[in-house]
Gaussian input, Z-matrix of N, CA and C with variables (Angstrom, degrees):
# hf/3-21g

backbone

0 1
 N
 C     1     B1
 C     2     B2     1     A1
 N     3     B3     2     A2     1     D1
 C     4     B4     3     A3     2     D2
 C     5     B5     4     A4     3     D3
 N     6     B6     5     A5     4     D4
 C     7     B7     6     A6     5     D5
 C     8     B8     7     A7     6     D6
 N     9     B9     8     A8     7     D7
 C    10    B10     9     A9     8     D8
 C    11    B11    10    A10     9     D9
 N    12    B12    11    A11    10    D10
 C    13    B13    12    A12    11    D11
 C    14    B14    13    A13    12    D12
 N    15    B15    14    A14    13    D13
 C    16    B16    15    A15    14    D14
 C    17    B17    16    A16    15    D15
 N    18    B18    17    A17    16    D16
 C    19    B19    18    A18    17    D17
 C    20    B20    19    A19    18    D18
 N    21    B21    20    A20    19    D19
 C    22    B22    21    A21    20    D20
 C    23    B23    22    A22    21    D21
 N    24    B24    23    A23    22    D22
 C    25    B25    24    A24    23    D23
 C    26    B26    25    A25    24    D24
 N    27    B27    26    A26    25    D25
 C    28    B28    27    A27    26    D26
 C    29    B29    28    A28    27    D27
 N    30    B30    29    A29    28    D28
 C    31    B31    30    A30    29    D29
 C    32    B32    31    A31    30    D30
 N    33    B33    32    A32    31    D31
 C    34    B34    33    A33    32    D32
 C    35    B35    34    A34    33    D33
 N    36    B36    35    A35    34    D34
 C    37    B37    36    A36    35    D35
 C    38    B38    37    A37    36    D36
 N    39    B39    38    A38    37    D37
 C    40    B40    39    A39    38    D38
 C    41    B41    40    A40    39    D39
 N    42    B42    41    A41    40    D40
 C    43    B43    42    A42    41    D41
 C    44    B44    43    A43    42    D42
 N    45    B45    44    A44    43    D43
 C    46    B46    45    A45    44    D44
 C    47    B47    46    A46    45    D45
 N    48    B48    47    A47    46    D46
 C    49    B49    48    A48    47    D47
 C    50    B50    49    A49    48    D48
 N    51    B51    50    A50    49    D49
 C    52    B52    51    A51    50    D50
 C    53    B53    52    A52    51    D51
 N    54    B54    53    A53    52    D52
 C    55    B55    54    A54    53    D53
 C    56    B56    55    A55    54    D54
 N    57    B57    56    A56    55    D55
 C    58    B58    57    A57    56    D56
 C    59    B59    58    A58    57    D57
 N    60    B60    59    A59    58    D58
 C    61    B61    60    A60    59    D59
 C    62    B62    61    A61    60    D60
 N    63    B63    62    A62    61    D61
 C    64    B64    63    A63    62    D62
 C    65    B65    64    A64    63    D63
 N    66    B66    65    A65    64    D64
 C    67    B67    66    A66    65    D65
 C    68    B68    67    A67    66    D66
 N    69    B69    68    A68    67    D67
 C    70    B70    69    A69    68    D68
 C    71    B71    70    A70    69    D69
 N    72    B72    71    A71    70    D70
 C    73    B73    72    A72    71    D71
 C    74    B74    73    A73    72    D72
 N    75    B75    74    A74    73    D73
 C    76    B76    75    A75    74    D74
 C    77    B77    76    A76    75    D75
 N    78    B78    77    A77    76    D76
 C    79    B79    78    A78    77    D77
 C    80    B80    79    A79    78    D78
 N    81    B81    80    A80    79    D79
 C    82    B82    81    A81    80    D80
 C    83    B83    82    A82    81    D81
 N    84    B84    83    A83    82    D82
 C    85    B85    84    A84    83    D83
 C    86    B86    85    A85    84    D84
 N    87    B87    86    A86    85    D85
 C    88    B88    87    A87    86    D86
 C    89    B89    88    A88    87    D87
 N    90    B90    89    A89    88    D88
 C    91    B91    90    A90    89    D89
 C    92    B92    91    A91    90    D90
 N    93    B93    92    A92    91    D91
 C    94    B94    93    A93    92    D92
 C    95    B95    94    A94    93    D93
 N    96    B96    95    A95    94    D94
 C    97    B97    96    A96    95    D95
 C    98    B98    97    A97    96    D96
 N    99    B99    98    A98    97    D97
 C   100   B100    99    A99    98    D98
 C   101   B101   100   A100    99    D99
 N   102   B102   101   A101   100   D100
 C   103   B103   102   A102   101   D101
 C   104   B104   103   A103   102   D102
 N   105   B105   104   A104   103   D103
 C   106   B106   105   A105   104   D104
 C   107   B107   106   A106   105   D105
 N   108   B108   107   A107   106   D106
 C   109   B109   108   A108   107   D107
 C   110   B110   109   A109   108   D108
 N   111   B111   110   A110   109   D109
 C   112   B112   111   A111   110   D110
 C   113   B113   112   A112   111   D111
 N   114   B114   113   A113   112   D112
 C   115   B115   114   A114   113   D113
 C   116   B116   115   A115   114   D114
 N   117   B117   116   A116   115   D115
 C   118   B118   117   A117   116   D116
 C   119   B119   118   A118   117   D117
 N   120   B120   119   A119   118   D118
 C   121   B121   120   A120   119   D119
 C   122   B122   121   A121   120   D120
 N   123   B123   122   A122   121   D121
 C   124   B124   123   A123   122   D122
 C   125   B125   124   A124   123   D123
 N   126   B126   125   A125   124   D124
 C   127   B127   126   A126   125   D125
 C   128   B128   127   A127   126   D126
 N   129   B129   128   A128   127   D127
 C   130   B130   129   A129   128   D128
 C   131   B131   130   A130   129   D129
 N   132   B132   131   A131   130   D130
 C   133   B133   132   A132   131   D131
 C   134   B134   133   A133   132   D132
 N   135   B135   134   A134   133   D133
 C   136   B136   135   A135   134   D134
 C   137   B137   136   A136   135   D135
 N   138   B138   137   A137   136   D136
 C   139   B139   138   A138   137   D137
 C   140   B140   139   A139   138   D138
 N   141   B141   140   A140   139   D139
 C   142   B142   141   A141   140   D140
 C   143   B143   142   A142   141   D141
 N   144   B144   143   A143   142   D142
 C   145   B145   144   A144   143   D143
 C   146   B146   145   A145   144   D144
 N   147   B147   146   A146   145   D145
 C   148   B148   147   A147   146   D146
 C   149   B149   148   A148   147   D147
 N   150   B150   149   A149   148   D148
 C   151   B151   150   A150   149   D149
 C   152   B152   151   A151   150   D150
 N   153   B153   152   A152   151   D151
 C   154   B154   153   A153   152   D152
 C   155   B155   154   A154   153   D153
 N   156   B156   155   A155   154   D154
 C   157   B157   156   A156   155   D155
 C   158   B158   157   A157   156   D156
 N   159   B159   158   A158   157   D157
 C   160   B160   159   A159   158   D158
 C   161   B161   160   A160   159   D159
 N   162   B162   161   A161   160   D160
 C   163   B163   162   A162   161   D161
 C   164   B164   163   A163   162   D162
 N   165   B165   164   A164   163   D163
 C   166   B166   165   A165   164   D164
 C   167   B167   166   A166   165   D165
 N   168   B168   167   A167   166   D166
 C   169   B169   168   A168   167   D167
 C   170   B170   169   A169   168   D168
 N   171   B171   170   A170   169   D169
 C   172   B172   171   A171   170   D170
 C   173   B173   172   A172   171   D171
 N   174   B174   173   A173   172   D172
 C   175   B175   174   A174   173   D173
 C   176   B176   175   A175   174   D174
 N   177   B177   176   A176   175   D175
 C   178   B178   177   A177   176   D176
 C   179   B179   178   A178   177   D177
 N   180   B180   179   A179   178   D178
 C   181   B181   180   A180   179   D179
 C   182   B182   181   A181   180   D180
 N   183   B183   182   A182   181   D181
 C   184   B184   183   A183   182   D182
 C   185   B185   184   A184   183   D183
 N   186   B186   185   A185   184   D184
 C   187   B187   186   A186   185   D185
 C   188   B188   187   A187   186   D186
 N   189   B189   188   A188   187   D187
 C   190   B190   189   A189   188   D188
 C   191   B191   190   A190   189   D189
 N   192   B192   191   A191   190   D190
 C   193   B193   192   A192   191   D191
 C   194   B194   193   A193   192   D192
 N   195   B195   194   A194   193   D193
 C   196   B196   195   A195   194   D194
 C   197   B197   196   A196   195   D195
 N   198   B198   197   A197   196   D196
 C   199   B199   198   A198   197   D197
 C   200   B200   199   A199   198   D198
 N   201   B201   200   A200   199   D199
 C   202   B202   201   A201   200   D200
 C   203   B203   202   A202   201   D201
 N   204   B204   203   A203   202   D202
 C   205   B205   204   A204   203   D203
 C   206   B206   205   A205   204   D204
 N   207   B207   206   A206   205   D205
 C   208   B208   207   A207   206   D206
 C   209   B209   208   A208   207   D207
 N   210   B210   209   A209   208   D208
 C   211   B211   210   A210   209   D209
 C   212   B212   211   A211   210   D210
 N   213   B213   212   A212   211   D211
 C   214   B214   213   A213   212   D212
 C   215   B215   214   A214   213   D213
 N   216   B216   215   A215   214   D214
 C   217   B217   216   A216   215   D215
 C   218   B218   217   A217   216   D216
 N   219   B219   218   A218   217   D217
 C   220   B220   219   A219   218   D218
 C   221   B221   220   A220   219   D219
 N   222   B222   221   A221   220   D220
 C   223   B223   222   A222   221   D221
 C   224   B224   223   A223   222   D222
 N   225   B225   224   A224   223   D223
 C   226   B226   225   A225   224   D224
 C   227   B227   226   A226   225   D225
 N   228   B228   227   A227   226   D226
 C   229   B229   228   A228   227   D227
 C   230   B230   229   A229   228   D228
 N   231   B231   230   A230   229   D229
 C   232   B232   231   A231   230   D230
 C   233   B233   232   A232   231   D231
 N   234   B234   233   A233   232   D232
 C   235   B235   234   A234   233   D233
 C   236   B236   235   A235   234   D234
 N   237   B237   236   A236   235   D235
 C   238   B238   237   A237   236   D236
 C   239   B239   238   A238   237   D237
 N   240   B240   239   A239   238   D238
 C   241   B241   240   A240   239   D239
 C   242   B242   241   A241   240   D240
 N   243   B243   242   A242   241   D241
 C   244   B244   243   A243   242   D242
 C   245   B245   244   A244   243   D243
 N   246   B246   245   A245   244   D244
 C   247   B247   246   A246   245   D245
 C   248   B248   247   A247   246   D246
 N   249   B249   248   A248   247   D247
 C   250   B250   249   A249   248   D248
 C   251   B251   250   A250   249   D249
 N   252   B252   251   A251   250   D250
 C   253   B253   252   A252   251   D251
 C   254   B254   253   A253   252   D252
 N   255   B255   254   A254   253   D253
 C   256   B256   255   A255   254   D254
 C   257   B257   256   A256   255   D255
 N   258   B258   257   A257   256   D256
 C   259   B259   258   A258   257   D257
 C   260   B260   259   A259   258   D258
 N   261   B261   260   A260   259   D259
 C   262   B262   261   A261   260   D260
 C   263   B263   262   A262   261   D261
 N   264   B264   263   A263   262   D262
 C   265   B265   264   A264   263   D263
 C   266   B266   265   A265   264   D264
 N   267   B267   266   A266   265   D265
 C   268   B268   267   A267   266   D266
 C   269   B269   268   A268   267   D267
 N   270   B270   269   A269   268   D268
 C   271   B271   270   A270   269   D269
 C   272   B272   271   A271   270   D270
 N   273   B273   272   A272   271   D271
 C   274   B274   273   A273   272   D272
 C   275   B275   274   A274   273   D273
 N   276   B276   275   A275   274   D274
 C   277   B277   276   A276   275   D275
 C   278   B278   277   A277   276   D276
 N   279   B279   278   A278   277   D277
 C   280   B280   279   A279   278   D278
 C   281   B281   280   A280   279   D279
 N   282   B282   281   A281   280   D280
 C   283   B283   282   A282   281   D281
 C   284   B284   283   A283   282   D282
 N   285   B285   284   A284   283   D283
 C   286   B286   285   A285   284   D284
 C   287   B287   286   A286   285   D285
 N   288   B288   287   A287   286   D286
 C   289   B289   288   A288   287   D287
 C   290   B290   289   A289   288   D288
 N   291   B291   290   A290   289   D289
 C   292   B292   291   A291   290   D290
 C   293   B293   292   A292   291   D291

   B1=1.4320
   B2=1.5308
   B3=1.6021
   B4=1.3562
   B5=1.7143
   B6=1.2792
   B7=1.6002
   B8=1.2657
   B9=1.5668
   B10=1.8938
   B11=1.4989
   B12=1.6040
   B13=1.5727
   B14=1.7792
   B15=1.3937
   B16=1.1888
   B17=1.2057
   B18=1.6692
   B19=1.5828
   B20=1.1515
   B21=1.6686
   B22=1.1685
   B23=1.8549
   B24=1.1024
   B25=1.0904
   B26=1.7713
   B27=0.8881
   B28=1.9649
   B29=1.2080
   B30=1.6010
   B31=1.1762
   B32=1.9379
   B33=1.3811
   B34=1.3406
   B35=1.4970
   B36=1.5563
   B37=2.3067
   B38=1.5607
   B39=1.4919
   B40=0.9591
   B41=1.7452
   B42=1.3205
   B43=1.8638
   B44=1.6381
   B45=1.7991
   B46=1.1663
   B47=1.2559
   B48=1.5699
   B49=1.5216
   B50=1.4363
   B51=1.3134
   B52=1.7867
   B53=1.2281
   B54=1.6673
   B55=1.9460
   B56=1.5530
   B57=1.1973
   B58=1.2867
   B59=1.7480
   B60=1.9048
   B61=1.0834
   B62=1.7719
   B63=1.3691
   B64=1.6122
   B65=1.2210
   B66=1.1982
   B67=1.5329
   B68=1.8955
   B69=1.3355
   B70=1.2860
   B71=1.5075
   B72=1.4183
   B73=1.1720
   B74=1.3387
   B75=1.4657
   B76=1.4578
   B77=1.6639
   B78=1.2951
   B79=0.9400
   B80=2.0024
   B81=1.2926
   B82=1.5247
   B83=1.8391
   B84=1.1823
   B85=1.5146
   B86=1.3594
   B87=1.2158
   B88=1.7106
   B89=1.4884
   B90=1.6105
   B91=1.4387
   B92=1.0705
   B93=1.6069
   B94=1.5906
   B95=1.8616
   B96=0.6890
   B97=1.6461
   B98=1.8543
   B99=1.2762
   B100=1.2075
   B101=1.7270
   B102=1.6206
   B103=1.9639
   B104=1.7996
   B105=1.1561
   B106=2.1243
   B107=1.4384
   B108=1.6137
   B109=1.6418
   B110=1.6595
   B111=1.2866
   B112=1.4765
   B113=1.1569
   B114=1.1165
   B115=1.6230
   B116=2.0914
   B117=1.4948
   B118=1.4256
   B119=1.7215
   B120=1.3052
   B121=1.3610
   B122=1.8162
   B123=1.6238
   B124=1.3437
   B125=1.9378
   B126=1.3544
   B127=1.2582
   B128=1.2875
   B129=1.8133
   B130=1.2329
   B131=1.7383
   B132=1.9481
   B133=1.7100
   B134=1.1929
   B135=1.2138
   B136=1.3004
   B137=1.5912
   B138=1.5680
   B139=1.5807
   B140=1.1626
   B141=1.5286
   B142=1.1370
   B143=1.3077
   B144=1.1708
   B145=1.5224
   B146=1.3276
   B147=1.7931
   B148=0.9777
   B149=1.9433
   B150=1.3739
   B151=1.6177
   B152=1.8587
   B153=1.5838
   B154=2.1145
   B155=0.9081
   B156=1.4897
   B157=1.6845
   B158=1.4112
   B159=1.5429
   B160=1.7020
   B161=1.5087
   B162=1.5008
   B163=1.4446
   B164=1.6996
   B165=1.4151
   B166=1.5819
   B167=1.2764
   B168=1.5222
   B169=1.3195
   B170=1.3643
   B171=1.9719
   B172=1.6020
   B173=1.6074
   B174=1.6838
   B175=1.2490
   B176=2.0639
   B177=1.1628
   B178=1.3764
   B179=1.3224
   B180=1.2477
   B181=1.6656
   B182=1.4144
   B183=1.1923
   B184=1.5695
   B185=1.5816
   B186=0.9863
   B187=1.6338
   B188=1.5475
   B189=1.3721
   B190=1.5374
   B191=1.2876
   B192=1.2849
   B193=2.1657
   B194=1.5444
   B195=1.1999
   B196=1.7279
   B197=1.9041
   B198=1.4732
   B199=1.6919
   B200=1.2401
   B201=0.9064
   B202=1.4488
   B203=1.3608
   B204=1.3703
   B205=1.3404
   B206=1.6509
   B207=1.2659
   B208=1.3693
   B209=1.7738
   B210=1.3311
   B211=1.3605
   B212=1.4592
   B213=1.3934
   B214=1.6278
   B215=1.4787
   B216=1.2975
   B217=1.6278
   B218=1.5200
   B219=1.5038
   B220=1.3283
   B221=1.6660
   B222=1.3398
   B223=1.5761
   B224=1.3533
   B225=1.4912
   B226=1.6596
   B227=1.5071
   B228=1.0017
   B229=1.8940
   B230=1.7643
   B231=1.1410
   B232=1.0502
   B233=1.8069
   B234=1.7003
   B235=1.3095
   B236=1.6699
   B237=1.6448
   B238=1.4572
   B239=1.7089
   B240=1.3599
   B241=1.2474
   B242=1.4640
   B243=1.7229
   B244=1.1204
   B245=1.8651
   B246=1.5862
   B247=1.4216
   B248=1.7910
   B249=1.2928
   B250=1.3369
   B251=1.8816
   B252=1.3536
   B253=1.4379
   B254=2.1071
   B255=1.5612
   B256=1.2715
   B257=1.5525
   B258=0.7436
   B259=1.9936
   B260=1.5840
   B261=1.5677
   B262=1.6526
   B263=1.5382
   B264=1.5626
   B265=1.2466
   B266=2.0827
   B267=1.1917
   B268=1.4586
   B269=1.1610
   B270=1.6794
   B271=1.3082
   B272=1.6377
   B273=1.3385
   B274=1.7715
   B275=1.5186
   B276=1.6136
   B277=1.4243
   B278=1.3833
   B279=1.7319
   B280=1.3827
   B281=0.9547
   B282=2.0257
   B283=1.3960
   B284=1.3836
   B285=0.9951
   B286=1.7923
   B287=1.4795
   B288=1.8934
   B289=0.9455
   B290=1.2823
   B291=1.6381
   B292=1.6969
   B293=1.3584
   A1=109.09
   A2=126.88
   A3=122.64
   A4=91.77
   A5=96.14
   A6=97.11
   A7=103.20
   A8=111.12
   A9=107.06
   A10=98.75
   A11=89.97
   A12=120.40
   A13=118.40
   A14=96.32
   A15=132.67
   A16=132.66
   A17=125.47
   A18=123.15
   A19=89.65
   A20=100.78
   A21=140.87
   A22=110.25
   A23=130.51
   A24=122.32
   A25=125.11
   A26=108.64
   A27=108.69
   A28=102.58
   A29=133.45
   A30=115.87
   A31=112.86
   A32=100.61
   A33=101.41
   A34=121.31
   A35=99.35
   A36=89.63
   A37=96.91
   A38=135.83
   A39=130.52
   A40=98.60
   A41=132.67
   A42=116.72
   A43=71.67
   A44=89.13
   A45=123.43
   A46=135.97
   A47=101.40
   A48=121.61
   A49=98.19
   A50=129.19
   A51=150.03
   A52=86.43
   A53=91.59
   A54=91.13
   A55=118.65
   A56=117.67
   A57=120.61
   A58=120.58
   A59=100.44
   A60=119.75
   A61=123.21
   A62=88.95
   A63=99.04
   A64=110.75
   A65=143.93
   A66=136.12
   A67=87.68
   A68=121.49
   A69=122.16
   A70=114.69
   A71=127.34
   A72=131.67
   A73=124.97
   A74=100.29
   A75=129.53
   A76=90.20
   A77=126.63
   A78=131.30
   A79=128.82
   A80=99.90
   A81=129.21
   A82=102.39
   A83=133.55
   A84=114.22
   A85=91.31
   A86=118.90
   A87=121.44
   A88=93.81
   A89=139.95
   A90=120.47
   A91=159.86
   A92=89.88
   A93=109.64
   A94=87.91
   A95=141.24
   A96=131.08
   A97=108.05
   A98=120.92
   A99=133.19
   A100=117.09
   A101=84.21
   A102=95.92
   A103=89.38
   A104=104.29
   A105=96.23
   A106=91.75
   A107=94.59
   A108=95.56
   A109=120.99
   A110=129.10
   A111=132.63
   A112=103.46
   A113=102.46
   A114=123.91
   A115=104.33
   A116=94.95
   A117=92.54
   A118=118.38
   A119=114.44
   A120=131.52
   A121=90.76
   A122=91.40
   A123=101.02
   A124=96.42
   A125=126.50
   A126=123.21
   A127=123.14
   A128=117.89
   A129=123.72
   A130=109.31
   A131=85.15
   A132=86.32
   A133=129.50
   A134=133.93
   A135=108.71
   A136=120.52
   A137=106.13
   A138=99.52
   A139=146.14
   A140=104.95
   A141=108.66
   A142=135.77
   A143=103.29
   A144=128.10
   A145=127.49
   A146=114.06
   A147=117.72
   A148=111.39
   A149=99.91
   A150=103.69
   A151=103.50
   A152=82.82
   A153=97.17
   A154=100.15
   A155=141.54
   A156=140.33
   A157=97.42
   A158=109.75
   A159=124.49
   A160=92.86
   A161=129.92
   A162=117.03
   A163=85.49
   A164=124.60
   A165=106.25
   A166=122.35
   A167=127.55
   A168=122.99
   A169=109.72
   A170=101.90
   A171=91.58
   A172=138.74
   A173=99.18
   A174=87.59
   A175=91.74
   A176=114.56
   A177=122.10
   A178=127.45
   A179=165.56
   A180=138.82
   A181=106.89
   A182=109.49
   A183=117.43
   A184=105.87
   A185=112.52
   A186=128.26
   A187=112.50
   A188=126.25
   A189=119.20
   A190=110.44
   A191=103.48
   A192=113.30
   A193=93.24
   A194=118.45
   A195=100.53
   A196=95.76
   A197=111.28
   A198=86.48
   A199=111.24
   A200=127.92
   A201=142.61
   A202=130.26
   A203=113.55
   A204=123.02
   A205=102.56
   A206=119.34
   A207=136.64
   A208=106.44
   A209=132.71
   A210=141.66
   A211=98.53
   A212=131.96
   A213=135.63
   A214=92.48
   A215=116.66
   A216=140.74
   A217=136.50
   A218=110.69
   A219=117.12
   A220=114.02
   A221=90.79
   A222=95.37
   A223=132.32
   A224=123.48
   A225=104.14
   A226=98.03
   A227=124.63
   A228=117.01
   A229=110.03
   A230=136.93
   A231=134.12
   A232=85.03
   A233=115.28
   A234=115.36
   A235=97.85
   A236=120.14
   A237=109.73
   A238=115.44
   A239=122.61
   A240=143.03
   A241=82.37
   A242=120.58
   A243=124.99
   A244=110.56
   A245=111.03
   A246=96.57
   A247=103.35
   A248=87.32
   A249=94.48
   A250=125.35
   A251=94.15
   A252=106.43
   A253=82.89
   A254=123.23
   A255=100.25
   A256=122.46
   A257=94.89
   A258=130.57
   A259=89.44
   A260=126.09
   A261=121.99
   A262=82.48
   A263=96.04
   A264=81.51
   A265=82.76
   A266=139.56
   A267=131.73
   A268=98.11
   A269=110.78
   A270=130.70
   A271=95.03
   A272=105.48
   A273=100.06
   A274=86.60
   A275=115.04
   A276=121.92
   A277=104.31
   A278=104.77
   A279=126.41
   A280=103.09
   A281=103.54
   A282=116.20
   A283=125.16
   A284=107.99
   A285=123.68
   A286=121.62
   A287=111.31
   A288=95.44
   A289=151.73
   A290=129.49
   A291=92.99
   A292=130.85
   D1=137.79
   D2=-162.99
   D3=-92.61
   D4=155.45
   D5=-177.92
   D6=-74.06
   D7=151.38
   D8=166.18
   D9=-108.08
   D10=135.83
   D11=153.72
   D12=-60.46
   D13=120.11
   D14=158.14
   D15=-80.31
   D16=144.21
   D17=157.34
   D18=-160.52
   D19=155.54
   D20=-160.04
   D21=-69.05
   D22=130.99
   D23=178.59
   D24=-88.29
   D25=147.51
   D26=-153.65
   D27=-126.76
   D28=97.79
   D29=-162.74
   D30=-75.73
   D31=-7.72
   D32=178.16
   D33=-79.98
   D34=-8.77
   D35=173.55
   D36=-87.19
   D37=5.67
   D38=-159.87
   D39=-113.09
   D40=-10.63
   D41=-173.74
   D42=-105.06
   D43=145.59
   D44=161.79
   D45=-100.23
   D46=-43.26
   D47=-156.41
   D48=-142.96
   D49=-157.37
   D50=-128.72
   D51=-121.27
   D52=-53.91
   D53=-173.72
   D54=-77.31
   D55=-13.21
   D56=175.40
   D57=-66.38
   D58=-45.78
   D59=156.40
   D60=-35.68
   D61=-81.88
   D62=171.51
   D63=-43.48
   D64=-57.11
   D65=-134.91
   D66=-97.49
   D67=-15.55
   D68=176.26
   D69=-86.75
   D70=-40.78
   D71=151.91
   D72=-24.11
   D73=-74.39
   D74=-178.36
   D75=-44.47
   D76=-93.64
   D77=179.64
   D78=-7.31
   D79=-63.44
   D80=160.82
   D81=-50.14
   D82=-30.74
   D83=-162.63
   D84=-109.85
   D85=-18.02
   D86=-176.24
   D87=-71.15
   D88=-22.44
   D89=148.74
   D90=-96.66
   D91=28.30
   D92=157.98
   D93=58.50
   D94=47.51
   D95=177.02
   D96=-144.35
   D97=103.29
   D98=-155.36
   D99=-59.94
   D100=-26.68
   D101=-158.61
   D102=-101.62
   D103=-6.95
   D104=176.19
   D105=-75.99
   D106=-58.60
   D107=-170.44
   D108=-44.71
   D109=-35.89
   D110=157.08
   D111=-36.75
   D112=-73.95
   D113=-152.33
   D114=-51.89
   D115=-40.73
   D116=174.83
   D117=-73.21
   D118=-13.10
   D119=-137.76
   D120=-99.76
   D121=-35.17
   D122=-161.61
   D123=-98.57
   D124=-14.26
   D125=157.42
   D126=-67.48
   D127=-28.04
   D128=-174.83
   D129=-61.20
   D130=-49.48
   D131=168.26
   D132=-60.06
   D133=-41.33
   D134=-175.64
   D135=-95.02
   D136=15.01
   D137=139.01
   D138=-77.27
   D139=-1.73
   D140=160.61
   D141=-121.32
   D142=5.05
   D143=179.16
   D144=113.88
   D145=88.74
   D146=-156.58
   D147=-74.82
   D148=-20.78
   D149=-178.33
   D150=-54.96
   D151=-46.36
   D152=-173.31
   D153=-56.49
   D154=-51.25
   D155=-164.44
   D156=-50.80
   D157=-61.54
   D158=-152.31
   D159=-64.58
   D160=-38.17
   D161=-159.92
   D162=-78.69
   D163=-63.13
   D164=-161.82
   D165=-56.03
   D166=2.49
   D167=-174.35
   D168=-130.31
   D169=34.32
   D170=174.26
   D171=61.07
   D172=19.62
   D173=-156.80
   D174=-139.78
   D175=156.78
   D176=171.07
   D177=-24.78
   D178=22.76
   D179=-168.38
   D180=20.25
   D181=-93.87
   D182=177.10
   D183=-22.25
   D184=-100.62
   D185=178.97
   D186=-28.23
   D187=-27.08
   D188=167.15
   D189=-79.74
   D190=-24.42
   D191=-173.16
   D192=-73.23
   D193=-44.44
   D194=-156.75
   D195=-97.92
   D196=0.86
   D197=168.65
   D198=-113.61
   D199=10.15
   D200=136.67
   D201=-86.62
   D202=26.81
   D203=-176.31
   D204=-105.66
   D205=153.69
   D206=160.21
   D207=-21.30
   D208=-40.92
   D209=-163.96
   D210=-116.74
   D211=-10.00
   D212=-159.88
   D213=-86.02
   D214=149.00
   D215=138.30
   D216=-107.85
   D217=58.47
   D218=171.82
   D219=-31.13
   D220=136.83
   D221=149.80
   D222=-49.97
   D223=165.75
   D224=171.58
   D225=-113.29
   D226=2.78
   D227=132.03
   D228=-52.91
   D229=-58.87
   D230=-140.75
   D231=-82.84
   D232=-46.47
   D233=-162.37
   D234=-57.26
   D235=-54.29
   D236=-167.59
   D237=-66.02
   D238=-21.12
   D239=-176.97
   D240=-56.36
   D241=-91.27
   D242=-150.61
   D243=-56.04
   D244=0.20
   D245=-171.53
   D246=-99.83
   D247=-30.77
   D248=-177.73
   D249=-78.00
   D250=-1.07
   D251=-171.70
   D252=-100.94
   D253=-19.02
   D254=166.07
   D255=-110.33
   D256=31.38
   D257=161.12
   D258=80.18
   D259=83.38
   D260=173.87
   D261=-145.06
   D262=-173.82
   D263=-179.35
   D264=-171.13
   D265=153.25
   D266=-166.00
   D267=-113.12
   D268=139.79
   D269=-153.95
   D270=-130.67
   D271=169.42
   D272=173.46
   D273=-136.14
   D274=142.33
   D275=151.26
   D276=-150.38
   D277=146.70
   D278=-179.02
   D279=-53.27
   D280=136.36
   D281=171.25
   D282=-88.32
   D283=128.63
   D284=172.58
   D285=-55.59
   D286=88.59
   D287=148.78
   D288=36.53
   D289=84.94
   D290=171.32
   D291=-104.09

């Protein structure tokens, strides 16, 4: 049997749009798990250009890559910075009961 070729899956060649964003967000906070949420936060960026994020917000390339990395702990300056620089912005609504 010939071996099959593999590659790695990237969730950032995959958001397209607003709703892709959102519905990935959403998704990410529904697990209560701090370092996915980076981790997604920091894929969102570099679908759209993580160099562009880092230059409009004054801030490193490098240093946005690794606190938004899988092992990173952004600030939550840095987290609302980077959301709002991709036009979102964090909302609070009461949780439902289960």
């Amino acid at each position: 049997m010939k071996p099959v070729k593999t590659t790695l899956w990237d969730m950032a060649e995959h958001i397209n749009t607003k709703e892709d964003v959102i519905g990935i967000l959403e998704a990410a906070l529904e697990e209560n798990d701090t370092e996915f949420l980076f981790r997604v936060i920091g894929d969102i960026a570099r679908s759209k250009g993580m160099a562009q994020i880092a230059k409009e917000l004054n801030l490193a390339r490098e240093s946005l890559y690794r606190s938004l990395s899988q092992d990173g702990n952004p600030s939550f300056n840095t987290v609302v910075k980077v959301l709002n620089n991709l036009g979102f912005q964090l909302s609070i609504k009461q949780k439902i009961p289960a």
